[in-house]
C-alpha positions as CSV (number, residue, x, y, z in Angstrom):
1,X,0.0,0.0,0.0
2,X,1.3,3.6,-0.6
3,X,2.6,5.0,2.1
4,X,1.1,8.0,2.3
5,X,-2.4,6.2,2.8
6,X,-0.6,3.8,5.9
7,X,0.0,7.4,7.3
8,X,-3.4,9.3,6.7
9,X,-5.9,6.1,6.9
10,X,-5.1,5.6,11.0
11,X,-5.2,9.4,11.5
12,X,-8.6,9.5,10.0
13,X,-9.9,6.0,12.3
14,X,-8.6,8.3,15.1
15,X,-9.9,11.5,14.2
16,X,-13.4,9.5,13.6
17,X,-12.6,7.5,17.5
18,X,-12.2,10.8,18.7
19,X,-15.5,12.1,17.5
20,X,-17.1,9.1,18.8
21,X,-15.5,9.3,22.5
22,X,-16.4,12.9,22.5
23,X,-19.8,12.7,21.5
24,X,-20.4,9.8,23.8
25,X,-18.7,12.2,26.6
26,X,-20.8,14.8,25.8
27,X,-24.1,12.5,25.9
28,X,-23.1,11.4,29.4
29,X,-21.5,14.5,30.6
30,X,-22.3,18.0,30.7
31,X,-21.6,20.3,26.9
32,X,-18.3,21.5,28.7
33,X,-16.5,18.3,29.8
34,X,-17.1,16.4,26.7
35,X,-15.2,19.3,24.6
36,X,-12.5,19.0,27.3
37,X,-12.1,15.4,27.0
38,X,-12.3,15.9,23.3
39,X,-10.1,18.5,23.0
40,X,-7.0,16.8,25.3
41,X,-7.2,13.2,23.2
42,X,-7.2,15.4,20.4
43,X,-4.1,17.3,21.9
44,X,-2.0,13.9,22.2
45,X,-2.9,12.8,19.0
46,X,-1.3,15.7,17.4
47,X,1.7,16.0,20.1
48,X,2.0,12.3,19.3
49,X,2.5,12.8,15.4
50,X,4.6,16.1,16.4
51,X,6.7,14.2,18.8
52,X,7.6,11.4,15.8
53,X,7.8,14.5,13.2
54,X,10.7,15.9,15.2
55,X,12.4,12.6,15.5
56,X,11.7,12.3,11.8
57,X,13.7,16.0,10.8
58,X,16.4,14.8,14.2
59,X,17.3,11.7,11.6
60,X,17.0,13.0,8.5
61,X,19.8,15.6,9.5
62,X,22.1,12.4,10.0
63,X,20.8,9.2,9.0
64,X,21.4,6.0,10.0
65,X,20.1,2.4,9.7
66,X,21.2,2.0,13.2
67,X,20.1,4.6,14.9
68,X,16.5,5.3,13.3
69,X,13.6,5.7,15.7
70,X,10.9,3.4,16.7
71,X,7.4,4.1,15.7
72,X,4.4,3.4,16.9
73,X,0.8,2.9,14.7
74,X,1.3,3.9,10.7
75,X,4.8,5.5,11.8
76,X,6.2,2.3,12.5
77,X,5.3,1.2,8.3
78,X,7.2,4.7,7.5
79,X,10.5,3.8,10.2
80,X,10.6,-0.2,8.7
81,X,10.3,1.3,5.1
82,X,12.7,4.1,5.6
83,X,15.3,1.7,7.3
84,X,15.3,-0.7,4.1
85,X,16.3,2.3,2.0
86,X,18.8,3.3,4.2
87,X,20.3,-0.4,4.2
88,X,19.9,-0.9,1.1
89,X,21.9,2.7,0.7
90,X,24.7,2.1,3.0
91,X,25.1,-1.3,1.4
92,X,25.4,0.0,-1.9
93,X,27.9,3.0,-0.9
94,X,30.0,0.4,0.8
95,X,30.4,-1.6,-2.6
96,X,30.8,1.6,-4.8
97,X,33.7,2.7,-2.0
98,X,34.9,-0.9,-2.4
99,X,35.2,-0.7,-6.1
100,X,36.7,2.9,-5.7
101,X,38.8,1.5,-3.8
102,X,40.1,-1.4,-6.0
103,X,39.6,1.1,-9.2
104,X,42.5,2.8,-7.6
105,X,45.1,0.6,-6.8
106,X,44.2,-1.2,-10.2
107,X,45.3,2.6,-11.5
108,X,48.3,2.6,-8.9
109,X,49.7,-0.8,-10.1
110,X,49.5,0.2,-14.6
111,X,52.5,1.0,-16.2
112,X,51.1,4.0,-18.0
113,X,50.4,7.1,-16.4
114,X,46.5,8.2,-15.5
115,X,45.4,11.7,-14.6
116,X,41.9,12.5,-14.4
117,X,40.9,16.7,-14.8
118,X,38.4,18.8,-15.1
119,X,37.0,20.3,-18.2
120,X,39.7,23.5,-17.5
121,X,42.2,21.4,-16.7
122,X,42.5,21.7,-13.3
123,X,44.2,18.5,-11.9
124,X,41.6,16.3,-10.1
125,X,43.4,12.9,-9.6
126,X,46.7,10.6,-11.0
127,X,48.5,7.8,-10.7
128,X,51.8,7.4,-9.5
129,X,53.2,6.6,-12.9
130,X,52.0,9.9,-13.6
131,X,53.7,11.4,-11.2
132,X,56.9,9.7,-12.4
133,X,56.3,11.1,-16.0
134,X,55.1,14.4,-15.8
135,X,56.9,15.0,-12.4
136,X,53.8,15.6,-10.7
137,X,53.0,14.7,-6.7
138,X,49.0,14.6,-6.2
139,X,49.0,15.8,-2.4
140,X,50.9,19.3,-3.6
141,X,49.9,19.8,-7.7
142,X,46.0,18.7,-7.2
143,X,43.5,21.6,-7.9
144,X,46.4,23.1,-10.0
145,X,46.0,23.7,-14.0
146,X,48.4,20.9,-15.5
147,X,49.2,23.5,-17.8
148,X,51.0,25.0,-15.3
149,X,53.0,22.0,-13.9
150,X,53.9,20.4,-17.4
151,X,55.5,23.7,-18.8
152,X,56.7,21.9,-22.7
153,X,55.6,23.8,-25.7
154,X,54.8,20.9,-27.7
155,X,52.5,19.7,-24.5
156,X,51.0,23.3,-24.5
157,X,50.4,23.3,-28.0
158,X,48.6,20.0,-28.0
159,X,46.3,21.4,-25.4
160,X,45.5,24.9,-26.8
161,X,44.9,23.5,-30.3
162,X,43.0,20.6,-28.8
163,X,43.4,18.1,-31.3
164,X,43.1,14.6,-29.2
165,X,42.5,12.6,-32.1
166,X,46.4,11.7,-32.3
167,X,48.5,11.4,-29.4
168,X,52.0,13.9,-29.1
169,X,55.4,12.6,-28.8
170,X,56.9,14.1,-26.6
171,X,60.9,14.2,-24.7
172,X,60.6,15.0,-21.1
173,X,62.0,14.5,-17.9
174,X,64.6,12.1,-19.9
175,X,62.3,10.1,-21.3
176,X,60.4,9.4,-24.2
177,X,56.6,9.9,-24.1
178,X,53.6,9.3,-26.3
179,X,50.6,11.9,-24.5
180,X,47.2,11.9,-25.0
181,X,43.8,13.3,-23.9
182,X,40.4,11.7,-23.7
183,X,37.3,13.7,-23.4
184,X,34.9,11.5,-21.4
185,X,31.7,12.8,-19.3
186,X,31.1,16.5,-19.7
187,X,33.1,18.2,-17.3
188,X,36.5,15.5,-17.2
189,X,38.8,14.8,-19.4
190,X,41.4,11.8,-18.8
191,X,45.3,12.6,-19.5
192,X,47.1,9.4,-20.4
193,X,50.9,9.1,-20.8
194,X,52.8,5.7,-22.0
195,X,56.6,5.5,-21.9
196,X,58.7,4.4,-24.8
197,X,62.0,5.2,-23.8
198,X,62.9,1.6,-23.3
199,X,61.0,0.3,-26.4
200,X,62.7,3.1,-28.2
201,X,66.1,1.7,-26.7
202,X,65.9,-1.9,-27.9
203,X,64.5,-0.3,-31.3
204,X,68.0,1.1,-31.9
205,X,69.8,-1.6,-30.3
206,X,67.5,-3.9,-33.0
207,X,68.8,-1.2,-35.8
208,X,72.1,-1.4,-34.8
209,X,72.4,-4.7,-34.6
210,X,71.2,-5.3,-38.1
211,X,73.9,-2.5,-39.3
212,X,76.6,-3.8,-37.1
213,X,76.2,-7.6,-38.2
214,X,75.5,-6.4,-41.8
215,X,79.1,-4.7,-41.7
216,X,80.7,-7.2,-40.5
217,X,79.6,-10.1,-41.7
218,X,80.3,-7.5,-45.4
219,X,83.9,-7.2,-44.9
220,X,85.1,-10.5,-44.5
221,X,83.2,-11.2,-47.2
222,X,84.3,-7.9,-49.9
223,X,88.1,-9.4,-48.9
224,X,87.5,-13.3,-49.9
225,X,85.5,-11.7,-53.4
226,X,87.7,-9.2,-54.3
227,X,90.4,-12.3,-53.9
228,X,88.2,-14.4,-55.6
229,X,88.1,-12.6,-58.7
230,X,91.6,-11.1,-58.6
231,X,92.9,-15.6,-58.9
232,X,89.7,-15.7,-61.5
233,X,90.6,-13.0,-64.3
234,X,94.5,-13.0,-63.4
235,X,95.5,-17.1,-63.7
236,X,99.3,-16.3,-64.0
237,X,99.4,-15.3,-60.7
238,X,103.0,-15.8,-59.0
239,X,102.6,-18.3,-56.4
240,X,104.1,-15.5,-53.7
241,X,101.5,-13.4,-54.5
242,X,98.8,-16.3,-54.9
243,X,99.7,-17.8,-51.0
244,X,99.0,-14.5,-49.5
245,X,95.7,-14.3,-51.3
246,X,95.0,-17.3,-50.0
247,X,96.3,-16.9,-46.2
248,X,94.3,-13.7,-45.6
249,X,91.1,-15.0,-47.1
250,X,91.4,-17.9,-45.0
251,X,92.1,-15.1,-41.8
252,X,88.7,-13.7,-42.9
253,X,87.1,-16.8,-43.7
254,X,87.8,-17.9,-39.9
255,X,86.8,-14.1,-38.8
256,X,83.2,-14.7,-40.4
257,X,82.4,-18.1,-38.9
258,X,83.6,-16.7,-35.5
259,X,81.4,-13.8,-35.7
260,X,78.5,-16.6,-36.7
261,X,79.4,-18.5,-33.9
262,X,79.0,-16.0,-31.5
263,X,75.8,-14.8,-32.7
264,X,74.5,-18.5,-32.5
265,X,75.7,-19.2,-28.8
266,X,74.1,-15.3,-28.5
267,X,70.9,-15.8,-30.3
268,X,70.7,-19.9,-28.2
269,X,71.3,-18.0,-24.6
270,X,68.7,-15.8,-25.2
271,X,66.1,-18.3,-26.4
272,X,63.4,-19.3,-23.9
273,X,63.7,-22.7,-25.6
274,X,67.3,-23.3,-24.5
275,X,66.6,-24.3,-20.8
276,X,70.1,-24.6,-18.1
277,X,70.7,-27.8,-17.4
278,X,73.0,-27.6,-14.3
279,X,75.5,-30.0,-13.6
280,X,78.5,-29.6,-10.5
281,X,81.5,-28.3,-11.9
282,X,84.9,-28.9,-11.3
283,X,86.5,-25.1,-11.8
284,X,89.9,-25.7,-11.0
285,X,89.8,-27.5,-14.2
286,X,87.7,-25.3,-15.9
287,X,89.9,-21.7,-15.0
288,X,92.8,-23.7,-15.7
289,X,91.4,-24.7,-18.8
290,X,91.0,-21.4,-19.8
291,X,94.2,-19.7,-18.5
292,X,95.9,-22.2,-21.0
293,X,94.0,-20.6,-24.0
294,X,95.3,-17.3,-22.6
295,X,98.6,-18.5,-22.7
296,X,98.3,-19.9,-26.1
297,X,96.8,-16.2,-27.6
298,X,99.4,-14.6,-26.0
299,X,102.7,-17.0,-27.2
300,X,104.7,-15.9,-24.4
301,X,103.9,-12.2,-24.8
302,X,102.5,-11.7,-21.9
303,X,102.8,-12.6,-18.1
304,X,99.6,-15.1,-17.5
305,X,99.0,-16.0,-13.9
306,X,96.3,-18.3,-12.0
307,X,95.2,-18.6,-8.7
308,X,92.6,-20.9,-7.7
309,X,90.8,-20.8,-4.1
310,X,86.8,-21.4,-4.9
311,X,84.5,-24.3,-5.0
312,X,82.9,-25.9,-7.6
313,X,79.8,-24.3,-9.2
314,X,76.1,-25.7,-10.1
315,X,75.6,-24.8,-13.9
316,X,76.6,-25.2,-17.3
317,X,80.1,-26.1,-18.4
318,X,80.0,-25.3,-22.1
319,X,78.3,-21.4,-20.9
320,X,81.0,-20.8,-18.4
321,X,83.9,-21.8,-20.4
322,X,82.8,-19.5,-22.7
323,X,82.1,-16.7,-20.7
324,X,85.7,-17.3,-19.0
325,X,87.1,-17.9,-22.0
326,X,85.6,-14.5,-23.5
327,X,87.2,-12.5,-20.4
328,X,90.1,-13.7,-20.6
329,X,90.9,-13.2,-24.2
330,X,89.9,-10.1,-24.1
331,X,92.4,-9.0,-21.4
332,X,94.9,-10.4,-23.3
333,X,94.3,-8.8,-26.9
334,X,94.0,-5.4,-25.1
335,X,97.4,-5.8,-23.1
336,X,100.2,-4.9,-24.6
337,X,103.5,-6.8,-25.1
338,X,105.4,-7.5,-21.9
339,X,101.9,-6.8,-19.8
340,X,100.1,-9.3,-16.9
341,X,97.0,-10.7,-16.8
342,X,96.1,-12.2,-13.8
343,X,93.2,-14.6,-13.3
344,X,91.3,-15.8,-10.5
345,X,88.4,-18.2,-8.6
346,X,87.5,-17.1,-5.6
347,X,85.6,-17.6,-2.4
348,X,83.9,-13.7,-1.7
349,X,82.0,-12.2,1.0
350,X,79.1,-12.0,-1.6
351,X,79.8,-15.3,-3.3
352,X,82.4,-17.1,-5.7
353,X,84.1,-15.0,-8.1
354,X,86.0,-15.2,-11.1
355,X,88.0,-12.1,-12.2
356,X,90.4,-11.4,-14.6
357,X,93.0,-8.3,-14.1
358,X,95.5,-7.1,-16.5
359,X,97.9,-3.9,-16.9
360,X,96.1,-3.2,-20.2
361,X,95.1,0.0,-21.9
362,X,92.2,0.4,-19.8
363,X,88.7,1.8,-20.7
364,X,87.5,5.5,-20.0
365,X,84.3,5.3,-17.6
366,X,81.9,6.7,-20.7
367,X,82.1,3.4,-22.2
368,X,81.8,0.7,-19.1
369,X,77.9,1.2,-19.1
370,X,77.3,0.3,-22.6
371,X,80.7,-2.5,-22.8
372,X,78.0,-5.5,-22.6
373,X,76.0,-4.0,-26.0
374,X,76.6,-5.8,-29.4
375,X,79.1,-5.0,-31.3
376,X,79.7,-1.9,-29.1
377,X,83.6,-0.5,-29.2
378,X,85.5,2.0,-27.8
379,X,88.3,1.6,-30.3
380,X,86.8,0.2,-33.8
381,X,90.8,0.0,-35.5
382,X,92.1,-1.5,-32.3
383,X,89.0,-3.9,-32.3
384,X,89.4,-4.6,-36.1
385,X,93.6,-5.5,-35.1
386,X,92.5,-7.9,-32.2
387,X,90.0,-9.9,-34.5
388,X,87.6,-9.3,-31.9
389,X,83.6,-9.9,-32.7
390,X,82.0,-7.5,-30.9
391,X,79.9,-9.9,-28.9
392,X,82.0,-11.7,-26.4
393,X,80.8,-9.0,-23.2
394,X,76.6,-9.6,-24.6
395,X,77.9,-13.1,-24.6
396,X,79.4,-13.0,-20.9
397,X,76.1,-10.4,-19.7
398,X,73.9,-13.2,-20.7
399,X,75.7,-16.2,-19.5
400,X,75.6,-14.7,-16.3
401,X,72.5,-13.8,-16.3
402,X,71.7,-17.4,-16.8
403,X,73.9,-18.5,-13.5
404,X,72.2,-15.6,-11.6
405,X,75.5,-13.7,-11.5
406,X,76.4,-10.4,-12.2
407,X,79.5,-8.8,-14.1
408,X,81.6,-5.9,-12.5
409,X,84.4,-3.7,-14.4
410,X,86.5,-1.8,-12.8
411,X,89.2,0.0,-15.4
412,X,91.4,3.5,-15.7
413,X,92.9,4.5,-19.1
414,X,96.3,3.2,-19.2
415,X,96.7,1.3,-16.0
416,X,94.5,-1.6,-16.5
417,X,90.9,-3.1,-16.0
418,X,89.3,-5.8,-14.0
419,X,86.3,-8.0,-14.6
420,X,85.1,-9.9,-12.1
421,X,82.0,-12.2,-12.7
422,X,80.2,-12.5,-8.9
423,X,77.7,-15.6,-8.6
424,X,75.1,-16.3,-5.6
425,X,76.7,-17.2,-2.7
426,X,74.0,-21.0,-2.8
C-alpha cells in the first residue's frame, strides 16, 4: 500500500474514534467536559504525530540504519520502510567505496600514467606513474591547472589546439613519451601518458644490430671476393702473391664463422627454448682450462697467472667456459706486449668469483655502461687488429645472467681493467 495512505488512513480512524469518545462524553457529561475530553485526546494525537515529526527531521539531518527511531501505529510502516532504503543505501555505498577502492590501486599498479581533470584542466586525480612522468605529486599539484606543472611547448600546443585525435610525442623529464587526452563525461577529461624510452632503446639496439652484423659479416666477405676474382681473371698469378691471397682470405674466412658462432651461442642463450641444465663443476679444471687458452693467444707475450681458491659451481660447463674464455681473451688482446693478466676463482664475502685483471690500456668510464651491447667499441681499429667480434661482453652479460651472476668492471685509461664475474653465494 502507498505510504502516504498507511500514514493518513489511521489518523482518520482516530480523528473519527475521537468524534465518537467525545460525542459519547458529551451525551453522558455535561456540553463542557465532553469538549475537554475531546479537546486533550485530540491534543495527544497531534503531540503524538509532532513528537515522531521531530524525530523524523532529528534523523533526516544524519541518517542512519542503526540509529532510526521506533514508531508506533502507521509510523512504525514509515521507520521499517525508511530503514530498508537506508540499508539498502549504505550497502550500496559500501560496494561503490569498495570498487573505488580497487579502481584505484588497479590505477596505482599500470605501467602507464592516468590523470583525471576537469574540463579547465585543473588536476583532479593521478596515478603514481603519472607522477613519475610528468613529475607531478597529487597531495601538492591537485587543484592546479596541469598547464601549469607540465610547462613543454609541444604539450601546450597540443592542449590549446585541442586536437586529441592523435596522441603527441613528446621528450621530457629524460624520457620518451607518447601523450594523449580523452574527453569523457562533460566536465572530465582523462590525461594518459605511455613511456617508450625503453622500447625506443631496444628499437635502436634492433637497428644497430642489423647495421653492425650487416658490416661485419660484409667485410670479410668484400676481402674473400675481391680475392676471388683477382685468382679468376688474373690465372698467372706468381705463387708468392697467390699464397697471401690465400692466407688472408682464410684469416677472414675464420673471422666470419667466429662472428656466426658467437651470434649463434648469442641468439641460443637468449632463447626461452634453451633451458640450463646444471651440472656440479669442477672449476679448477675449468679456469685452468681457460688460463691455457690465454697463454696460447698470448705465445709468451705476456705474463699469465692463476690462482685458484673457490669451489665448484652448479651450472653449465660449455656457458662458463665460454664466458671465461671470452674474459680472458679479451684482457689479453687489449694488453700490450710484456703486460700481466692475472686470473682468479674465488671464495667472496658475496659469493664465488671469477675475475680477470690485466695492466692493459684500460677503458675510460663513458664506455663501461654500454661494454655488454653488441658490437659496441671503444676503439673500432684497435677492435678490427685484435679480430675481436663484438659480442663476447653480450655473450658474458647473458651467461651470467643465466647463472644468476652479475659482471663488475673496474678500469682506468692506461693502468689496466678488471672484470670480475660474482655468482650467488648458494
Amino acid at each position: 500500500m502507498n505510504p502516504k495512505l498507511l500514514f493518513w488512513v489511521p489518523a482518520l480512524l482516530r480523528l473519527a474514534l475521537v468524534g465518537v469518545l467525545s460525542a459519547l462524553v458529551g451525551w453522558l457529561a455535561t456540553p463542557r467536559d465532553g469538549f475537554a475530553f475531546a479537546a486533550m485526546i485530540l491534543l495527544y494525537f497531534v503531540g503524538t504525530q509532532l513528537h515522531y515529526l521531530y524525530r523524523l527531521s532529528m534523523w533526516m539531518d544524519d541518517p542512519s540504519s542503526t540509529r532510526l527511531p521506533d514508531g508506533w501505529g502507521a509510523w512504525t510502516a514509515i521507520f521499517a520502510r525508511l530503514y530498508r532504503m537506508r540499508r539498502d543505501d549504505e550497502r550500496s555505498q559500501a560496494e561503490l567505496a569498495e570498487w573505488l577502492a580497487r579502481f584505484r590501486q588497479a590505477m596505482r599498479l599500470l605501467p602507464d600514467g592516468v590523470a583525471i581533470m576537469d574540463d579547465v584542466l585543473f588536476l583532479e586525480w593521478c596515478n603514481p606513474a603519472a607522477e613519475r612522468h610528468l613529475g607531478l605529486t597529487l597531495e601538492r599539484d591537485k587543484g592546479m591547472r596541469v598547464t601549469n606543472l607540465v610547462r613543454h611547448p609541444d604539450f601546450i600546443d597540443y592542449v590549446v589546439l585541442g586536437r586529441y585525435e592523435q596522441p603527441l610525442t613528446l621528450s621530457l623529464r629524460g624520457r620518451k613519451l607518447v601523450v594523449q587526452i580523452i574527453p569523457f563525461e562533460n566536465r572530465r577529461q582523462i590525461l594518459v601518458t605511455h613511456d617508450t624510452t625503453e622500447a625506443q632503446r631496444i628499437e635502436e639496439m634492433r637497428r644497430d644490430f642489423i647495421a653492425n652484423a650487416s658490416h661485419e659479416l660484409r667485410t670479410p666477405l668484400t676481402v674473400i671476393v675481391g680475392f676471388l676474382e683477382i685468382a679468376s681473371t688474373q690465372k698467372e698469378l706468381d705463387p708468392a702473391t697467390r699464397e697471401a691471397h690465400l692466407k688472408l682470405m682464410t684469416e677472414q674466412g675464420h673471422r666470419m664463422q667466429r662472428l656466426i658462432d658467437d651470434m649463434l651461442t648469442l641468439s641460443r642463450l637468449e632463447s626461452a627454448d634453451y633451458p640450463l641444465r646444471p651440472e656440479l663443476v669442477d672449476m679448477r679444471a675449468l679456469v685452468e682450462d681457460v688460463a691455457g687458452e690465454a697463454r696460447a693467444l698470448s705465445g709468451g707475450r705476456h705474463e699469465v697467472t692463476v690462482s685458484i681458491d673457490g669451489p665448484d659451481l652448479m651450472g653449465s660447463p660449455e656457458e662458463l667456459r665460454s664466458a671465461f674464455a671470452n674474459l680472458a681473451s679479451n684482457a689479453v688482446r687489449y694488453t700490450p706486449e710484456g703486460g700481466s693478466v692475472h686470473i682468479s676463482w674465488s671464495q667472496s664475502e658475496r659469493g664465488p668469483r671469477y675475475a680477470v685483471s690485466d695492466t692493459g690500456i684500460g677503458i675510460d668510464q663513458v664506455h663501461i655502461s654500454r661494454l655488454t651491447e653488441r658490437f659496441y667499441r671503444v676503439d673500432k681499429s684497435r677492435s678490427r687488429e685484435t679480430q675481436g667480434t663484438g659480442l663476447g661482453l653480450a655473450i658474458v652479460k647473458h651467461v651470467l645472467l643465466r647463472h644468476g651472476g652479475q659482471l663488475s668492471i673496474e678500469s682506468q685509461p692506461g693502468k689496466g681493467s678488471t672484470f670480475a664475474a660474482t655468482f650467488p653465494a648458494a
